[in-house]
C-alpha positions in Angstrom: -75.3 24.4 -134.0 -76.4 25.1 -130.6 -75.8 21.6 -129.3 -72.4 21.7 -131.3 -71.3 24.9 -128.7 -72.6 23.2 -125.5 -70.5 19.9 -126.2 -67.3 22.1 -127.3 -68.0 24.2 -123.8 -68.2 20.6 -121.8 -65.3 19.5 -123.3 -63.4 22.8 -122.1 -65.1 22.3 -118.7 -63.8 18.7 -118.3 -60.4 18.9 -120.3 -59.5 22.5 -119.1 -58.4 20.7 -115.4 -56.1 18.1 -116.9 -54.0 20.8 -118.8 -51.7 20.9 -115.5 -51.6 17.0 -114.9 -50.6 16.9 -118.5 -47.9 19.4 -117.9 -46.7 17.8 -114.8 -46.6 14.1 -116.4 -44.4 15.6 -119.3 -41.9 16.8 -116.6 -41.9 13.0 -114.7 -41.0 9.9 -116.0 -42.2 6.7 -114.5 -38.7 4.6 -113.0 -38.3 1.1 -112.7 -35.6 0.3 -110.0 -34.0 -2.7 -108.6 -36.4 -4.9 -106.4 -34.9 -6.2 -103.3 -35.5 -9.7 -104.7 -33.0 -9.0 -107.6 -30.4 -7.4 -105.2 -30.5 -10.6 -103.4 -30.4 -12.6 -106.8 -27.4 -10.4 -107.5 -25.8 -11.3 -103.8 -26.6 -15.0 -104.3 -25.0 -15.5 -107.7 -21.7 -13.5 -106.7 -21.5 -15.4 -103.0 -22.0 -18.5 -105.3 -19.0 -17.8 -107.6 -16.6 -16.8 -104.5 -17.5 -19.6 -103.0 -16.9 -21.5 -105.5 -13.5 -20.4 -105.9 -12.5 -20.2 -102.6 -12.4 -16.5 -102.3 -13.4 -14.8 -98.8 -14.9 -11.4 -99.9 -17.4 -8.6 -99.2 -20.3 -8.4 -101.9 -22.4 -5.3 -102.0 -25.2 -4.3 -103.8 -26.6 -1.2 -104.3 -29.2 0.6 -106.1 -28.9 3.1 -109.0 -28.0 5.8 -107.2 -25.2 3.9 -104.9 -27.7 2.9 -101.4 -27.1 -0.4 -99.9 -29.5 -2.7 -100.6 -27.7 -6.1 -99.9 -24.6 -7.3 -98.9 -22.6 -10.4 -97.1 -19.3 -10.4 -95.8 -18.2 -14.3 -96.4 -15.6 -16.0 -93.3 -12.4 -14.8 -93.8 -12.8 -11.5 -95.6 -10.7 -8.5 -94.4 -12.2 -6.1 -92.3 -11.7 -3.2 -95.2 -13.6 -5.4 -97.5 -16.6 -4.3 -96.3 -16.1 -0.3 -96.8 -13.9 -1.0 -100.2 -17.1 -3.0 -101.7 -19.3 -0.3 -101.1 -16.8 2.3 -102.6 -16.9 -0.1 -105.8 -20.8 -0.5 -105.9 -21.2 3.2 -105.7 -18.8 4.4 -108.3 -20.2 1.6 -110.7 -23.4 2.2 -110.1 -23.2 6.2 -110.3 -21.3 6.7 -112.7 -22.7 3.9 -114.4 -19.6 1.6 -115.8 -17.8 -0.8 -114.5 -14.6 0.4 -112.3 -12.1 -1.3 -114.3 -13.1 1.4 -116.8 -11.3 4.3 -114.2 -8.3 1.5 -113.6 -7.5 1.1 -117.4 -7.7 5.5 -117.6 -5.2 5.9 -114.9 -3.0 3.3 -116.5 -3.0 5.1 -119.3 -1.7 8.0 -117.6 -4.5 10.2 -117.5 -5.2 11.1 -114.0 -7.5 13.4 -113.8 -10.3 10.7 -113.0 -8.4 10.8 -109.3 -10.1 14.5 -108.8 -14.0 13.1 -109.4 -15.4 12.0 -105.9 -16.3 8.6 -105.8 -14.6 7.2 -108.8 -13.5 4.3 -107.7 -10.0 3.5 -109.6 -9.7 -0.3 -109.0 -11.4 -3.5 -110.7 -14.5 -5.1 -108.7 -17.4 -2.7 -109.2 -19.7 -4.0 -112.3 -23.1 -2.0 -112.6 -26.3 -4.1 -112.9 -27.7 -3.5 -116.8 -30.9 -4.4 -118.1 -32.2 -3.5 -121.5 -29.3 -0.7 -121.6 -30.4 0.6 -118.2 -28.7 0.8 -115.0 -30.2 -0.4 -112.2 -27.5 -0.6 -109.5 -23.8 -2.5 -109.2 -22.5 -5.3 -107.3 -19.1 -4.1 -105.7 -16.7 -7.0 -104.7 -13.6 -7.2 -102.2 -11.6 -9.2 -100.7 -9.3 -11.2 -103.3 -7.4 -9.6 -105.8 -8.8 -6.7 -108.3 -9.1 -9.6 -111.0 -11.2 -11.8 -108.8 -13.2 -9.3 -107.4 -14.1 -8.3 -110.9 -15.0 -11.7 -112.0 -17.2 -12.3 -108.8 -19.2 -8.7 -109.6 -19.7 -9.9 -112.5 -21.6 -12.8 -111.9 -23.8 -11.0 -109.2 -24.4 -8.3 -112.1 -25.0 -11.2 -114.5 -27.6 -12.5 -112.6 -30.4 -10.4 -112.6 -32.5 -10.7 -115.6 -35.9 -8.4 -116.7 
């Protein structure tokens, strides 16, 4: 019985310390977030499908919380690409749906999306999804809304788990 209460007072000794860790590990969760390797994957794919159909753009990516991570500004593109790209990156990547999304409420009329900061109203920002999780957004300008979308897309597309 003896030997019974010095194990039980060891284990309090040794357990009794990792009561806070434990505590602090149920407030934090680990995060997985975009490598630079699949930011340029994303940047590859979309320059790709521009290129391929002729389209001179800005592509931008970004991480989940809207940062820059990569971007190219292909011959051609306006200067405003470059600023509009990151705008549609952001809001697709904050608020973590495409930007057509905000396009389609306002052409329904309801404009109250035009009072939330950084919701980008206009198609060409496509957030980067894996296993339901967003990771980050391409944002694409340059060539009309349409285009833009489809080239975002394919950046978005491209990065795999």
């Amino acid at each position: 019985m003896r030997r019974l209460a010095t194990l039980a007072a060891t284990l309090v000794i040794v357990v009794s310390p990792l009561a806070p860790l434990r505590a602090a590990c149920a407030q934090l969760r680990a995060a997985k977030v975009l490598s630079l390797d699949a930011a340029r994957a994303a940047l590859d794919a979309a320059e790709a499908e521009a290129r391929r159909q002729g389209w001179a753009v800005s592509i931008m990516v970004v991480d989940a919380s809207g940062e820059p991570m990569a971007f190219a500004r292909l011959d051609g593109a306006p200067y405003a690409s470059v600023d509009v790209s990151r705008a549609k990156a952001r809001s697709a990547a904050r608020f973590r749906r495409p930007t057509k999304a905000f396009a389609d409420v306002i052409a329904q009329g309801r404009l109250g999306i035009l009072a939330f900061a950084d919701a980008v109203p206009v198609e060409g920002g496509v957030p980067i999804v894996v296993g339901g999780e967003v990771f980050g957004a391409v944002g694409v300008s340059g060539a009309t809304s349409e285009q833009d979308g489809q080239v975002a897309q394919a950046g978005a597309s491209a990065v795999k788990p």
